[in-house]
C-alpha positions as CSV (number, residue, x, y, z in Angstrom):
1,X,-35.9,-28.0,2.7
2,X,-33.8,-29.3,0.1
3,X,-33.1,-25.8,-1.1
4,X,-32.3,-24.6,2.2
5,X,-29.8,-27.5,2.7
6,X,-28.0,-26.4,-0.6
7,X,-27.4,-23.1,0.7
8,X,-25.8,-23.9,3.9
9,X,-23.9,-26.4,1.4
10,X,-22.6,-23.7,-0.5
11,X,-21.9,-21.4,2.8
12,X,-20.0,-24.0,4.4
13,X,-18.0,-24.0,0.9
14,X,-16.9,-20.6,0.6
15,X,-16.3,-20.5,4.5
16,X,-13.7,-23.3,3.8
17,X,-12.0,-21.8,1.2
18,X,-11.8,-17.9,2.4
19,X,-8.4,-17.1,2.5
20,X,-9.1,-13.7,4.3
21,X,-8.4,-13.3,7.9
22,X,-7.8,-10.1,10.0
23,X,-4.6,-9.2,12.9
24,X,-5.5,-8.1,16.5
25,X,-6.1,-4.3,16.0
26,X,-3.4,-3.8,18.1
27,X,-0.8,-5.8,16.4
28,X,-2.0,-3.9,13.1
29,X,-1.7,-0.5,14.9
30,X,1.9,-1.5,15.6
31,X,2.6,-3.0,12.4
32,X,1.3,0.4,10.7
33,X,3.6,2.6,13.2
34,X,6.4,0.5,12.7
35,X,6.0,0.6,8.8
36,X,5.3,4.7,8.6
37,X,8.8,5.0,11.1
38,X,10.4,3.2,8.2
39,X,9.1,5.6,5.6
40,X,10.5,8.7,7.8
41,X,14.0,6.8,8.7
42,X,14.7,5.9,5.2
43,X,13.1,8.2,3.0
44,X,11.7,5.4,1.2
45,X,8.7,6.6,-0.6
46,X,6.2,3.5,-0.4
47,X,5.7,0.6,1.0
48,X,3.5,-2.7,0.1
49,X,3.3,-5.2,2.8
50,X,1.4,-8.2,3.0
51,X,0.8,-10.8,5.7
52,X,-0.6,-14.6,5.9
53,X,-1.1,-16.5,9.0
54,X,-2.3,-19.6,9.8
55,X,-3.8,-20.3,5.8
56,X,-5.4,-16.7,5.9
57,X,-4.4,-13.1,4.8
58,X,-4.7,-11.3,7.6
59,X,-2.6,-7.9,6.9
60,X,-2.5,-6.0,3.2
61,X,-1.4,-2.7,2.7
62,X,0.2,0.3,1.2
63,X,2.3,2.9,2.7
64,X,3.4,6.1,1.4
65,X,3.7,6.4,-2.2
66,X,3.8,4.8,-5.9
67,X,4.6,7.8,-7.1
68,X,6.4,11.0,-5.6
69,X,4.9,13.6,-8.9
70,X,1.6,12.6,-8.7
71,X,1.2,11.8,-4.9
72,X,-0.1,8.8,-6.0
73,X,-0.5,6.3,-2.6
74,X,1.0,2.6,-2.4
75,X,-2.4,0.1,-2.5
76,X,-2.8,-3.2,-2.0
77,X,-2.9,-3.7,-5.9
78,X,-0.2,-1.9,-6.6
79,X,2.8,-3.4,-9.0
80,X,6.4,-3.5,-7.8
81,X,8.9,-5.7,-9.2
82,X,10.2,-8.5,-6.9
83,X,13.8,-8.8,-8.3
84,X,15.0,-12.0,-6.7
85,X,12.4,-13.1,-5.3
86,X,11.2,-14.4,-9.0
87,X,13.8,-17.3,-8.4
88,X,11.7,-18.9,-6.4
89,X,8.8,-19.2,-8.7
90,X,11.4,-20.2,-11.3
91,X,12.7,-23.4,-8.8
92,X,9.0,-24.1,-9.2
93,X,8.8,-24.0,-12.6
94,X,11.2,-26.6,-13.0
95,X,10.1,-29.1,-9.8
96,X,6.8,-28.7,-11.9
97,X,8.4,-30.3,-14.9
98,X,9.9,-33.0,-12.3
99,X,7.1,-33.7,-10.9
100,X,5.6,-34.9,-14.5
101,X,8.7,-36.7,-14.9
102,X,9.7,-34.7,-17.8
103,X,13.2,-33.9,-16.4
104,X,15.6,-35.3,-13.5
105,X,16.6,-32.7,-11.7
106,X,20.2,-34.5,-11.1
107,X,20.6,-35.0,-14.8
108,X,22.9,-33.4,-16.6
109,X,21.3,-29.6,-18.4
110,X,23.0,-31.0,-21.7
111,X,20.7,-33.7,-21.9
112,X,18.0,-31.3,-22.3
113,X,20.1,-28.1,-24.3
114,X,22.2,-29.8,-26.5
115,X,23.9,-26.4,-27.2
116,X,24.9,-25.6,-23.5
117,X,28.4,-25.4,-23.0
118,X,30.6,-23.6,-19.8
119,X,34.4,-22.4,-19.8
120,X,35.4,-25.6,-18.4
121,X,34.5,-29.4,-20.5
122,X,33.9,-31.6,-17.2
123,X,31.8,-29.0,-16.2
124,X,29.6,-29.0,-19.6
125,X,29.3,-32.4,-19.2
126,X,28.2,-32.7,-15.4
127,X,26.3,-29.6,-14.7
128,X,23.0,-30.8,-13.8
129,X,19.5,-28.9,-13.8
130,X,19.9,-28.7,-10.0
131,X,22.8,-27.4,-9.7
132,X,21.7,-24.7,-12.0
133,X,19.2,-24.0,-9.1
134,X,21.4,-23.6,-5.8
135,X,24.1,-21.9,-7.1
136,X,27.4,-24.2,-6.8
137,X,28.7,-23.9,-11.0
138,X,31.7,-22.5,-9.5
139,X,30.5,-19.4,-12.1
140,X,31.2,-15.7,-9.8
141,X,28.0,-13.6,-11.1
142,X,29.6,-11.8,-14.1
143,X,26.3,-9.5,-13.9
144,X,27.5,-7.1,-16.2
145,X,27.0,-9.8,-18.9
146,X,23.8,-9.5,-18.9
147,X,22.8,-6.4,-17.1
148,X,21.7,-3.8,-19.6
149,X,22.3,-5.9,-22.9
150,X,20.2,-6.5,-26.0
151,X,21.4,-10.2,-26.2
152,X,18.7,-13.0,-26.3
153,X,18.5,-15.4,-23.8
154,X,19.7,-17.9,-26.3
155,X,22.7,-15.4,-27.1
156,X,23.5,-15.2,-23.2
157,X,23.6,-19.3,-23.1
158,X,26.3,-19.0,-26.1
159,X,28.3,-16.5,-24.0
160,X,28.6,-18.8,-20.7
161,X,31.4,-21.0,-22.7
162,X,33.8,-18.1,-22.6
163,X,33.2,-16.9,-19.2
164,X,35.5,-17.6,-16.5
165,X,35.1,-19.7,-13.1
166,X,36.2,-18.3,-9.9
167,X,35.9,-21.5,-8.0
168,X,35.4,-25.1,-8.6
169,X,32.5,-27.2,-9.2
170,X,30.5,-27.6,-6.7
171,X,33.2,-26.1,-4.3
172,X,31.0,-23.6,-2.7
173,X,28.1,-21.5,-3.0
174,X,28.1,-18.4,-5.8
175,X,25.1,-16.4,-6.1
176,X,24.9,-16.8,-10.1
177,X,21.7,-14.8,-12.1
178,X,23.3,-16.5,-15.4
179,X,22.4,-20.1,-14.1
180,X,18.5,-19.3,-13.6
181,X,18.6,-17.9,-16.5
182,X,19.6,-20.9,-18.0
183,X,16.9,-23.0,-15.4
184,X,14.3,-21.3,-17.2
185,X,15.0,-20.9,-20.8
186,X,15.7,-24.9,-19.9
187,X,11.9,-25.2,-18.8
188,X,10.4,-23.0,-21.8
189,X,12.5,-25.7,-24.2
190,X,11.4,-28.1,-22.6
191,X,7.3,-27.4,-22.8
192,X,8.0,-26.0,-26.3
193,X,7.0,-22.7,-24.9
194,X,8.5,-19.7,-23.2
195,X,9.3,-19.7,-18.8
196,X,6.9,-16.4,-18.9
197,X,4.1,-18.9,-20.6
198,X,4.7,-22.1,-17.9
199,X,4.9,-19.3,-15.1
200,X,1.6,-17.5,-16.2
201,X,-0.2,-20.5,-16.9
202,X,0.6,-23.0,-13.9
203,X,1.5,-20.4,-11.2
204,X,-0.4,-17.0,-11.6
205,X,-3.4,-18.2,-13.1
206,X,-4.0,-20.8,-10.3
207,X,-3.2,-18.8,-7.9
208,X,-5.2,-15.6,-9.2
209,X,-2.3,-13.5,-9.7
210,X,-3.6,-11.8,-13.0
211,X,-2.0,-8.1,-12.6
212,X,1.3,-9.8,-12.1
213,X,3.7,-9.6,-15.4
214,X,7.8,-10.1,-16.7
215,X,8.2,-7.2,-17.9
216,X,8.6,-3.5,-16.9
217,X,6.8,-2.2,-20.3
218,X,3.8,-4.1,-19.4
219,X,4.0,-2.5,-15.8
220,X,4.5,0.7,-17.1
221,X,0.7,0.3,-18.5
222,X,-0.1,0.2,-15.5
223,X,-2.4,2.4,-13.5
224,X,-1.2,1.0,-9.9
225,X,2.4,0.9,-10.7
226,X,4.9,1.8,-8.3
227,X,7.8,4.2,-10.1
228,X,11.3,3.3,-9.4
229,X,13.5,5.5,-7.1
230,X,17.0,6.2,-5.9
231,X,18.8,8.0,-3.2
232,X,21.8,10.5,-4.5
233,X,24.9,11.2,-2.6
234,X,23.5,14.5,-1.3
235,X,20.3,12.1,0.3
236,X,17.8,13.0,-2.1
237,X,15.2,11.3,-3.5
238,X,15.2,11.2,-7.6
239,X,13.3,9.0,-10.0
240,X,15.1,6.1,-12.3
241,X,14.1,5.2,-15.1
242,X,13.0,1.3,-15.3
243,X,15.2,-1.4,-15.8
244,X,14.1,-3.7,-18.3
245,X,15.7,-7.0,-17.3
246,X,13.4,-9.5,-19.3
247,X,16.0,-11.2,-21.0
248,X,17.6,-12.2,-17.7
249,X,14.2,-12.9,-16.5
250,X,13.5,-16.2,-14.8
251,X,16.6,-14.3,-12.3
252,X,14.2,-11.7,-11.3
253,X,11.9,-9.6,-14.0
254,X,8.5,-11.0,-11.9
255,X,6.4,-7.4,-11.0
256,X,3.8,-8.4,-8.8
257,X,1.0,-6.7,-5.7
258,X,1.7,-7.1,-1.9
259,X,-1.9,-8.6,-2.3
260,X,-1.3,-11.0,-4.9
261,X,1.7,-12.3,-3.4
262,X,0.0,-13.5,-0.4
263,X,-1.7,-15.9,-2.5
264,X,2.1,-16.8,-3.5
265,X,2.4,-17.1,0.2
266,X,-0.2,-19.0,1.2
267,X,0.3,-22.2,-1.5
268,X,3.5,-22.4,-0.1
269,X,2.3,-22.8,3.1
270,X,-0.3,-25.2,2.2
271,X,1.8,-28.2,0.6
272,X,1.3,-26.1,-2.5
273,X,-2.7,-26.0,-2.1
274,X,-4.8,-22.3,-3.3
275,X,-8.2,-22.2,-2.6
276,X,-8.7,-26.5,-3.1
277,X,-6.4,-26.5,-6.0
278,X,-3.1,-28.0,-6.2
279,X,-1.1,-25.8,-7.8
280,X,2.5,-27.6,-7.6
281,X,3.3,-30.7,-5.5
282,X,4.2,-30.4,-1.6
283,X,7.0,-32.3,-2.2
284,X,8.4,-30.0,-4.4
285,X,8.2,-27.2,-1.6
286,X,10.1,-29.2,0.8
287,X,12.4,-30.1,-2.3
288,X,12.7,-26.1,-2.5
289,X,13.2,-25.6,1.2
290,X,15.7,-28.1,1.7
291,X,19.2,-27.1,2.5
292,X,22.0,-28.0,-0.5
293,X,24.5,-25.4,0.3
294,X,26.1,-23.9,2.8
295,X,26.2,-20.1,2.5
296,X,29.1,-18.4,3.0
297,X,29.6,-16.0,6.4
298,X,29.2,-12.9,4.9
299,X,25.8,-13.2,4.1
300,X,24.5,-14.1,7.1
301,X,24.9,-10.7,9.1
302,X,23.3,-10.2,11.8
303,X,21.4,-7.1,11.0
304,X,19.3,-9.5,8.3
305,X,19.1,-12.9,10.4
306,X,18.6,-13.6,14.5
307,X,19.5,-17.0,14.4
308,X,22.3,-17.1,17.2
309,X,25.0,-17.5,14.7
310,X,23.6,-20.8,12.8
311,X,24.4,-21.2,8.9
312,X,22.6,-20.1,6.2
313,X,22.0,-22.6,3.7
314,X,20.4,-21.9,-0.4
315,X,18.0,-24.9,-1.5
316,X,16.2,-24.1,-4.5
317,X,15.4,-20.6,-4.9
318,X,15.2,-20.1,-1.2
319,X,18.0,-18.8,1.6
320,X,16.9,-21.1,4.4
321,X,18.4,-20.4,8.1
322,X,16.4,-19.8,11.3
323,X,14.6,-17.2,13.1
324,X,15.2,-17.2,16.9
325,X,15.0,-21.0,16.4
326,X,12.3,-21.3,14.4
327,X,13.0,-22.1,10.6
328,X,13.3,-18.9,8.0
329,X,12.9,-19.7,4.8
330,X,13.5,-16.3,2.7
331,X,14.8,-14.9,-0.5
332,X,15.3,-10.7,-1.2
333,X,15.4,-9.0,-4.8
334,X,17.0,-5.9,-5.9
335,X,16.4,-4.7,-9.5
336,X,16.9,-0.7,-10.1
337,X,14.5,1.6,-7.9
338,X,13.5,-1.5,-6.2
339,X,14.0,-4.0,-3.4
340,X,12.1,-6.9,-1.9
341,X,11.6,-9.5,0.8
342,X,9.6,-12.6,0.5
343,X,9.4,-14.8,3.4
344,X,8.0,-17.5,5.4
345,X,8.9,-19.5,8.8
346,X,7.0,-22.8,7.9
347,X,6.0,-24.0,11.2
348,X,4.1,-21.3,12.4
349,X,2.8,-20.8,9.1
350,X,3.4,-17.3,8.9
351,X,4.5,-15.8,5.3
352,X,5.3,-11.7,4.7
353,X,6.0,-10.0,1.5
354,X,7.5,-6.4,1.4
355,X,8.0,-4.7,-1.5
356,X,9.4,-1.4,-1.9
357,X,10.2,1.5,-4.5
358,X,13.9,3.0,-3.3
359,X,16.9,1.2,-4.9
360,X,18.7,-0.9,-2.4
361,X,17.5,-0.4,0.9
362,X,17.0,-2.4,3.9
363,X,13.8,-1.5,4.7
364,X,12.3,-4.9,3.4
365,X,14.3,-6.8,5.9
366,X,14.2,-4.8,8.8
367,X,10.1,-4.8,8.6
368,X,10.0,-8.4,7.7
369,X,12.1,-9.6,10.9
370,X,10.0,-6.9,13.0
371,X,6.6,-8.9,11.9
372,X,8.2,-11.9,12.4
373,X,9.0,-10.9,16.3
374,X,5.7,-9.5,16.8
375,X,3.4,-12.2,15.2
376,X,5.6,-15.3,17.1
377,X,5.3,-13.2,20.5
378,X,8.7,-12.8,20.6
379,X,10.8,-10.1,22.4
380,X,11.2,-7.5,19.9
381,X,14.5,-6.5,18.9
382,X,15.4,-2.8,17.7
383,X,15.7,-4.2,13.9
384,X,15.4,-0.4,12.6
385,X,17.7,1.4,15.7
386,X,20.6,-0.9,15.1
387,X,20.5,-0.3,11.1
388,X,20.1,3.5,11.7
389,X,23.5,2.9,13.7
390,X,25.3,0.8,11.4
391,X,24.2,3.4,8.1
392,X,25.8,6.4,10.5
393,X,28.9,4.1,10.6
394,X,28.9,3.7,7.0
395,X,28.0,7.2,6.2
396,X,31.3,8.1,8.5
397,X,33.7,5.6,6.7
398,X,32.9,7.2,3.5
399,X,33.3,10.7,4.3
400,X,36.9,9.6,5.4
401,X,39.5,10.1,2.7
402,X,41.9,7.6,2.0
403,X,45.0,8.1,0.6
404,X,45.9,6.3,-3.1
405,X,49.2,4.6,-2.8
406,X,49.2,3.0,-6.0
407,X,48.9,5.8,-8.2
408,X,52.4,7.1,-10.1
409,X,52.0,10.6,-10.3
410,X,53.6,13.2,-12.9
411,X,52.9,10.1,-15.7
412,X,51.2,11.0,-19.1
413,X,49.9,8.4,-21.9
414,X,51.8,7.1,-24.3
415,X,49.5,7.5,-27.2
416,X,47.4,10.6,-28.3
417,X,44.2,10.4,-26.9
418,X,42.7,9.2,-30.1
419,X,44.5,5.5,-30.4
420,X,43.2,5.1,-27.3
421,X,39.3,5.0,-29.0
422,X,37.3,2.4,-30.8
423,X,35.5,-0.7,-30.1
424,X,36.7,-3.5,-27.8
425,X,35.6,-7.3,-27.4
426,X,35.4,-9.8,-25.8
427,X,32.7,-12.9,-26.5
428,X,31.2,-13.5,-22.7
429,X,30.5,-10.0,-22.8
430,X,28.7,-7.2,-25.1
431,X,30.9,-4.8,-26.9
432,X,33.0,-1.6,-24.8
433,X,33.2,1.3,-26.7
434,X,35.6,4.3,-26.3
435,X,35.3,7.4,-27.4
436,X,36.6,11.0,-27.4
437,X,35.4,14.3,-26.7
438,X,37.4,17.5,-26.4
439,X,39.9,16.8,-24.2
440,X,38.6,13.2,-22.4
441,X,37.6,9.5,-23.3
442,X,34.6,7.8,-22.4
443,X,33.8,4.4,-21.9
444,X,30.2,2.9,-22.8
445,X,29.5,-0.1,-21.2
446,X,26.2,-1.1,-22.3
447,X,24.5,-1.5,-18.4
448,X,25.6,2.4,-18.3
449,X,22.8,4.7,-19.6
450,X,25.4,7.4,-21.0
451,X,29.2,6.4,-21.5
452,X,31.2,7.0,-18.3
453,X,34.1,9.6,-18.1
454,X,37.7,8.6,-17.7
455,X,40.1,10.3,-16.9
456,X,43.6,9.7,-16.7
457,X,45.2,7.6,-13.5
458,X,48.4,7.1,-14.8
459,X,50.4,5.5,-18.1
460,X,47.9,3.9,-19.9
461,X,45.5,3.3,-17.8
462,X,42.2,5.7,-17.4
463,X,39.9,5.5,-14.8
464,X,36.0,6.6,-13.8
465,X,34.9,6.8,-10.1
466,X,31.4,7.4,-11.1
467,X,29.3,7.1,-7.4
468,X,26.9,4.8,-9.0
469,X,29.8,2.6,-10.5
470,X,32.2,2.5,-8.3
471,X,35.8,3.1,-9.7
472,X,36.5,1.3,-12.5
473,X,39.8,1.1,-14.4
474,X,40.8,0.3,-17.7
475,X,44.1,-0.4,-19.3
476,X,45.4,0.4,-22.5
477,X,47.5,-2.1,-24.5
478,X,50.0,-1.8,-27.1
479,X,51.0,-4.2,-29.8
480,X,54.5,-4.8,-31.1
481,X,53.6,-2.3,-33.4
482,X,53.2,0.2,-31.1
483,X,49.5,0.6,-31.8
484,X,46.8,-0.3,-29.1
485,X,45.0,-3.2,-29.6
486,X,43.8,-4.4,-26.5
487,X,42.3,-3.1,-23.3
488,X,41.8,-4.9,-19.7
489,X,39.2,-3.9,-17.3
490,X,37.7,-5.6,-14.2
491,X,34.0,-6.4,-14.8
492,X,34.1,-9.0,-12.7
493,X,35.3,-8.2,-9.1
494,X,36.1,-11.5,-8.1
495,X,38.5,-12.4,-11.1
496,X,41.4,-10.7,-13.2
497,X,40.6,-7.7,-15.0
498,X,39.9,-9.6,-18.3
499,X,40.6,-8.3,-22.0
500,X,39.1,-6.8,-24.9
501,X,40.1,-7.2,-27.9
502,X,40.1,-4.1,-30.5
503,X,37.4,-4.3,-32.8
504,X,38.0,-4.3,-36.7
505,X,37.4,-0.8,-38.4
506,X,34.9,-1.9,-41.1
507,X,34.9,-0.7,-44.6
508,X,33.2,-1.3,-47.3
509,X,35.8,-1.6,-50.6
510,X,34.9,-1.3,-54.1
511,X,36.2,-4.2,-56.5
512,X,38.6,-1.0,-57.7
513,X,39.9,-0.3,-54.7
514,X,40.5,-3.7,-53.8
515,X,42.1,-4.6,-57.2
516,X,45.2,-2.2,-56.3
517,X,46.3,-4.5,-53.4
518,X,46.4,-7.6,-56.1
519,X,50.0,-9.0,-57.2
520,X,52.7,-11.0,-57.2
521,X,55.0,-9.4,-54.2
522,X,58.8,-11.1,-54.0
523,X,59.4,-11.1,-50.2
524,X,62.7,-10.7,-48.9
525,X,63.7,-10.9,-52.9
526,X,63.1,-14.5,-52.7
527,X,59.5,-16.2,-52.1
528,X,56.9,-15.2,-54.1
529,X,53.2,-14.3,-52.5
530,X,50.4,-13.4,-54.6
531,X,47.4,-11.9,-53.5
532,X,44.2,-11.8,-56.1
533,X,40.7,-10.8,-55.6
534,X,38.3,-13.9,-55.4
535,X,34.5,-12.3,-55.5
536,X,34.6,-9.7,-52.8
537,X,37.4,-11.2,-50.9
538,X,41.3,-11.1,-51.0
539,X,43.2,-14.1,-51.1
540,X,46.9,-14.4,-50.1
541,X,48.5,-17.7,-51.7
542,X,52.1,-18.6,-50.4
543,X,53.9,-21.4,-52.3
544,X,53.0,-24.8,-50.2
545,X,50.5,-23.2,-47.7
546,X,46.3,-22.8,-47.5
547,X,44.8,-19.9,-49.0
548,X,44.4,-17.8,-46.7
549,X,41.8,-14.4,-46.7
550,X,42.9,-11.0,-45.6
551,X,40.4,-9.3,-43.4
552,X,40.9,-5.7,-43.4
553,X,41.8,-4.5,-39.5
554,X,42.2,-0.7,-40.4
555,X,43.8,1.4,-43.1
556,X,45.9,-0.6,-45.6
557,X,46.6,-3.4,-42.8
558,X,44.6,-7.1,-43.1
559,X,45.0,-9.6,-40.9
560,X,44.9,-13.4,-42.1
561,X,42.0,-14.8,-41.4
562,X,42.9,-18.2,-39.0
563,X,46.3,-17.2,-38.2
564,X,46.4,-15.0,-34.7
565,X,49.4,-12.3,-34.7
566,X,50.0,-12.5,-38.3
567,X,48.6,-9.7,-40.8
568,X,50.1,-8.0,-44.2
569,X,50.6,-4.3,-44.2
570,X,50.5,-2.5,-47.7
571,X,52.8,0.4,-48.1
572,X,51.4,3.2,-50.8
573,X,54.4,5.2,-52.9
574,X,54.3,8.7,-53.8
575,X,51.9,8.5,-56.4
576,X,48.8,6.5,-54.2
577,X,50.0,3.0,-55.8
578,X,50.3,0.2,-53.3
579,X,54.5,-1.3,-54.1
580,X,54.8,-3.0,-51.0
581,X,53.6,-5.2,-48.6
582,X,54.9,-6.4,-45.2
583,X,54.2,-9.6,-43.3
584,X,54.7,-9.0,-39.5
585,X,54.5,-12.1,-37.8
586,X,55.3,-13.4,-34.6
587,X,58.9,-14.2,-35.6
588,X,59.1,-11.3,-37.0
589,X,58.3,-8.8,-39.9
590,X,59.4,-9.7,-44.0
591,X,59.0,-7.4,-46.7
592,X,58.4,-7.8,-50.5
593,X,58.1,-5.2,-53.5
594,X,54.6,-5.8,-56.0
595,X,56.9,-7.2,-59.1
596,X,53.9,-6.4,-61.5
597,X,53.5,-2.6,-60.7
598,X,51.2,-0.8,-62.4
């Protein structure tokens, strides 16, 4: 008897805790027709959807395919990376570490990274870990950063002193990667670990999410991975290579099943309860899901939202607004070959993931809103007929040429091409290098895989309309000297093109070779300057000044170390020997002859 009561015991336990559910056939069948329509309309090759209603998973699936070469179909299990969606898990992360008390989220992020600084001083001093979280630093995205670049997360928190705001502080919402970036290297400090370890360990684990990773190398590995595509101009389909984004990661490097997403799902709907655990704290989800800022208009079109016009409002991690009047709580990702759509409407605790393989598409929102309709019994509107529409529109605008009216025609450079190449930088930003081939320059910026072409717009300024770029323009400037020394270019669309700075030419001297610059030069006839070798450095010493070392900028120019606009140019005679040297200085330029020639 007793045995026979344990059993039911333990039946009655796993009954309670199954989080497996199935849709009507018929709503499946629809879901499934829907989806394949999608596949067809978009050319998007696969598909991984999943579905939780009322604390179950009722709905997970694949469509099409992971990968195009191999025929290989979408599964349940299989990997895609979630872009933006990983912010949310990252809001956790840190309302995790509230929770414990072991940071406020409305205190400042300097109390907890000493070495965090922004462009602005008030701002260093006030920015606090929440505000890191709902996007109001007043930052614009400055993607290209980031995007691409071999910097360390602790290298891309040096760089966010020197980049510039667009807005003020807490003026208004910006959609900023850099910031979350910052929210989770701010959590690994804090546990004395990395975001990737807290993440693993108090979110996947729990909630049984052990395929999911950071990083597209481990994906790669792989047997169930989607591969990452792209639609060219001429509408075909053509494999991209992965995007490593890891550095950047508490943004969006999370790779992750339609399956074990649902799990994601489901503690969310559940006061942040998996399978009789509490994973994080339910107040922490309604923390999440509570409105802080107002979105601006523009993202809240109504091809991606039904809600009759209402705002849509960012809490932490989340885009919250309304689904034909019921609350929408949502976030999309887009990384290279993939885009994503993770979302729930609380009160009818309904939660769908879709995940796809084709960069930048709409399918994830158009199937998530069509679910949405169907599971709430509402009247279904033509979500995919009305994008269809507005693409045609799109497609239509493009083809239409517009005339440039800014361009001067008949212009020409002022430089040979080859003063126009060399390295550029600028400190927020990784280094732009320009080069020359035959009878073109090219530009690499380092979130290009090969350097981009420019050709020439007019003057001094080159330009590449590269499809997958955009047009981008860069401007050549030219020194008193007549030599170029700067360039501008706009890497952040919603600022002033911003300026690079030419790059030293480095060379290594020999102890002869600097010893030929040493002397005592008599400028303007008058005051004396001597330069002398001091180990591997040259020193300049003028009479009732600070030492000052020359840094060598290119040929026989240095510039002085600590003093911008000032450098010495040595003049060579005849016979190779250096006999002069010029100081050209902002007021001006003053010349001296060696008086101890060799």
């Amino acid at each position: 008897m007793r045995i026979r009561q344990a059993f039911l015991l333990l039946l009655a336990f796993i009954a309670g805790h199954s989080v497996w559910g199935q849709l009507p056939e018929q709503q499946a069948q629809q879901i499934d027709a829907f989806a394949n329509q999608l596949l067809e309309d978009w050319k998007v090759p696969g598909i991984g959807l999943g579905i939780v209603q009322n604390n179950k998973v009722v709905h997970v699936k694949g469509y099409g395919q992971r990968d195009l070469e191999t025929k290989a179909p979408v599964t349940p299990n299989t990997l895609f990376a979630i872009g933006s969606s990983s912010k949310a898990f990252t809001a956790i992360s840190v309302l995790q570490q509230a929770e414990e008390g072991v940071i406020e989220l409305d205190a400042p992020v300097l109390d907890y990274l000493p070495e965090f600084r922004m462009y602005d001083d008030y701002v260093t001093q006030h920015l606090t870990v929440r505000d890191l979280l709902c996007h109001r630093s007043g930052l614009p995205r400055h993607d290209l950063s980031w995007y691409g670049s071999a910097a360390s997360r602790a290298e891309l928190l040096e760089r966010l002193q020197y980049l510039e705001p667009s807005a003020g502080f807490r003026e208004t919402f910006q959609y900023q990667n850099l910031m979350y970036m910052t929210a989770g290297y701010l959590v690994g400090q804090v546990a004395n670990l990395t975001w990737e370890a807290e993440v693993q360990q108090r979110i996947f684990k729990p909630l049984g999410m052990e395929q999911a990773n950071f990083d597209v190398s481990q994906m790669e590995k792989s047997k169930d991975a989607a591969r990452p595509y792209q639609k060219t101009e001429a509408g075909d389909i053509r494999k991209m290579p992965y995007r490593n984004i890891s550095t950047i990661g508490p943004a969006g490097s999370i790779n992750a099943s339609p399956k074990e997403m649902t799990a994601w799902l489901l503690a969310l709907l559940n006061e942040g309860r998996y399978m009789g655990e509490q994973v994080f704290a339910g107040s922490s989800v309604q923390e999440a899901m509570t409105p802080v800022m107002t979105v601006p208009g523009g993202w809240s079109n109504a091809l991606r939202y039904d809600n009759g016009g209402a705002p849509v409002s960012y809490g932490l991690g989340w885009f919250i607004s309304n689904h034909k009047g019921r609350k929408l709580v949502t976030h999309g990702g887009n990384i290279d070959g993939f885009s994503a759509e993770v979302a729930l409407l609380p009160g009818d605790s309904i939660g769908v993931v879709v995940l796809t393989n084709l960069n930048g598409n709409p399918v994830p929102g158009i199937l998530r809103n069509y679910v949405m309709d169907l599971l709430t019994g509402s009247e279904i509107r033509d979500w995919n007929g009305e994008a269809l529409k507005m693409r045609e529109k799109q497609e239509e605008a493009a083809m239409a040429e517009t005339e440039d009216v800014v361009r001067q025609e008949g212009t020409t450079p002022s430089h040979e091409l080859e003063a126009y190449t060399g390295t550029f930088t600028h400190p927020g930003y990784d280094e732009l290098v320009i080069t020359q081939k035959g009878d073109s320059l090219f530009a690499k910026l380092v979130a290009a895989p090969e350097p981009l072409p420019l050709g020439h717009y007019h003057y001094d300024v080159f330009y590449n309309d590269d499809p997958d770029w955009g047009e981008t323009k860069v401007q050549f400037l030219t020194n008193f000297e007549g030599n170029v020394d700067q360039l501008k270019v706009q890497l952040e669309p919603s600022l002033p093109a911003m300026t690079f700075d030419r790059k030293p030419e480095p060379k290594a001297f020999s102890a002869e070779e600097l010893n030929a610059y040493t002397g005592t030069y008599l400028i303007m006839g008058v005051q004396p300057v001597t330069v002398q070798l001091d180990g591997e450095a040259l020193k300049m010493e003028v009479p009732g000044q600070p030492t000052y070392t020359l840094v060598h900028e290119q040929g026989h120019r240095f510039a002085l170390k600590g003093l911008d606009g000032y450098t010495a140019l040595f003049q060579q005679n005849a016979e190779g020997q250096i006999y002069k040297v010029t100081l050209i200085q902002p007021n001006g330029q003053f010349s001296g002859d060696k008086q101890d020639k060799d």
